[in-house]
C-alpha positions in Angstrom: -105.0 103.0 63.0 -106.5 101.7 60.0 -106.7 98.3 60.6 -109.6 97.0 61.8 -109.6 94.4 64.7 -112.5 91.5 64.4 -113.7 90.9 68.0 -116.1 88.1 67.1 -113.3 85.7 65.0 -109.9 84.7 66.1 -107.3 85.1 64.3 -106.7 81.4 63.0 -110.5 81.4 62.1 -109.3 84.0 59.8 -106.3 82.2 58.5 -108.6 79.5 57.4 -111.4 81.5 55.1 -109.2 81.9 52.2 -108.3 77.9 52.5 -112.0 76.6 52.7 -111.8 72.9 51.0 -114.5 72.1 47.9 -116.2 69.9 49.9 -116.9 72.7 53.2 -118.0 74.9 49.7 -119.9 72.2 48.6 -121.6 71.6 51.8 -122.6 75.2 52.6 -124.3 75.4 49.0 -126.3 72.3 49.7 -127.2 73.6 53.3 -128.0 77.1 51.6 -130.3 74.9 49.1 -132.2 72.9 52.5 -132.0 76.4 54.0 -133.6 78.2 51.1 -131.1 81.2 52.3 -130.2 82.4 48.4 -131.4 86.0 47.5 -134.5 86.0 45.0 -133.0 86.3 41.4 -129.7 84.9 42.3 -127.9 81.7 40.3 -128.8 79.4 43.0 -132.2 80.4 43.9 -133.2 80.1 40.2 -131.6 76.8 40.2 -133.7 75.9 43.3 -136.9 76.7 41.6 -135.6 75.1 38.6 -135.7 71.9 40.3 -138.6 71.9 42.1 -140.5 72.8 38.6 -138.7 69.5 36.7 -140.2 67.4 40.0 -143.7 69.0 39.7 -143.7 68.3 35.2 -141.5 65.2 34.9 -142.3 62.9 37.9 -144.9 62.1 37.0 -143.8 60.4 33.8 -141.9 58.2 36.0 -143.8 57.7 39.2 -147.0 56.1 39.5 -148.8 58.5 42.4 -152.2 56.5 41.6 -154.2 59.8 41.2 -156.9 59.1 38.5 -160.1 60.4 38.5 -163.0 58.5 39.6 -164.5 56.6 36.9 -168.5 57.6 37.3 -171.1 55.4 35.5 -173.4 56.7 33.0 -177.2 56.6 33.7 -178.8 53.2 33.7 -180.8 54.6 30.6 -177.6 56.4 29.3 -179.2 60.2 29.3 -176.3 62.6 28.6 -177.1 66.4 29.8 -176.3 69.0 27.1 -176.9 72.9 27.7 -179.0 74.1 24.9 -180.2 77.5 23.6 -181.9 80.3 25.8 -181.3 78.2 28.9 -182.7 74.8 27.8 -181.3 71.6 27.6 -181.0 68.9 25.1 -180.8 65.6 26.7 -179.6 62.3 24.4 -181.2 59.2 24.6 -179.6 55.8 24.0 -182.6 54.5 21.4 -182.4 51.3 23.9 -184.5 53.1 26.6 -187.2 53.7 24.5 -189.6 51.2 22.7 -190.1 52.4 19.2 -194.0 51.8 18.4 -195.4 54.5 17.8 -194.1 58.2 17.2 -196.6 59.5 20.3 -196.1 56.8 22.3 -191.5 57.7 21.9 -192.6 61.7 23.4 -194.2 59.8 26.2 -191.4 57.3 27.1 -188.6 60.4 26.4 -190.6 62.0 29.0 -190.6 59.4 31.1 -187.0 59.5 31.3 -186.4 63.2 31.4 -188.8 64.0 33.9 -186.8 62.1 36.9 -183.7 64.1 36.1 -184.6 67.8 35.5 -188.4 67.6 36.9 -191.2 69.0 34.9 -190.1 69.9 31.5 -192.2 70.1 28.0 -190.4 68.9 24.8 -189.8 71.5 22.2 -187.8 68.9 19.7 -187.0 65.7 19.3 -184.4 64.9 17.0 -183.7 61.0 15.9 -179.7 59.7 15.6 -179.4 57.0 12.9 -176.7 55.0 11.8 -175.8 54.3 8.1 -178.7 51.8 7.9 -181.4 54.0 9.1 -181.1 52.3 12.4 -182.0 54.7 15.7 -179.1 54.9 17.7 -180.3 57.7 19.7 -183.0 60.3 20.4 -181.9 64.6 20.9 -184.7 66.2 22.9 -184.8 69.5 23.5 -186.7 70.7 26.8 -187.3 73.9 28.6 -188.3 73.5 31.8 -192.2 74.4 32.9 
């Protein structure tokens, strides 16, 4: 009275469970991998997550996917954009741009420039980069906007 009868396996079925050969073992763990039928927290399921977390950080050491960013050219007079204090900006100039002749005549020409970019602005500062020489490499104007 005790013993319970299994409707839904036959009795050889149940003769066979204990003997289960490593490679039927090995094949239901790879199924239960394809699956994804592990428990949250168990051995395998960590190991599942395990792997997919080496693919995501090493592949790409050794697999060229081709994803680089898109190389984007600098401005034609090479202005670079800097946020500056109390919602200005400071732009830089490549000293190239500009014609050097006369101090006046340099606010004009960095105005020039500017203006295209960010509209109508009114220089605050104008800062000159040298190099060891005394050459002007560049020009650092601060603008706020009108």
């Amino acid at each position: 009275m005790n013993s319970q009868i299994h409707l839904q396996q036959p009795e050889a079925a149940m003769a066979l469970d204990g003997a289960i050969s490593p490679m039927g073992a090995m094949w239901r763990t790879i199924r239960g991998y394809i699956l994804w039928s592990y428990e949250r927290g168990s051995l395998h399921y960590d190991i599942m997550v395990t792997l997919i977390l080496l693919f995501i950080f090493v592949s790409p050491h050794f697999v060229n996917f081709k994803d680089k960013p898109v190389e984007r050219n600098p401005h034609l007079t090479g202005v670079v954009v800097i946020p500056g204090e109390k919602g200005g900006f400071v732009y830089e100039i490549k000293a190239s741009a500009v014609n050097a002749t006369a101090s006046g005549d340099i606010r004009r020409q960095l105005e020039q420039i500017i203006e295209p970019i960010s509209g109508a602005v009114s220089i605050t500062n104008v800062e000159t980069i040298t190099d060891a020489k005394g050459h002007a490499l560049s020009y650092k104007v601060s603008v706020q906007k009108e």
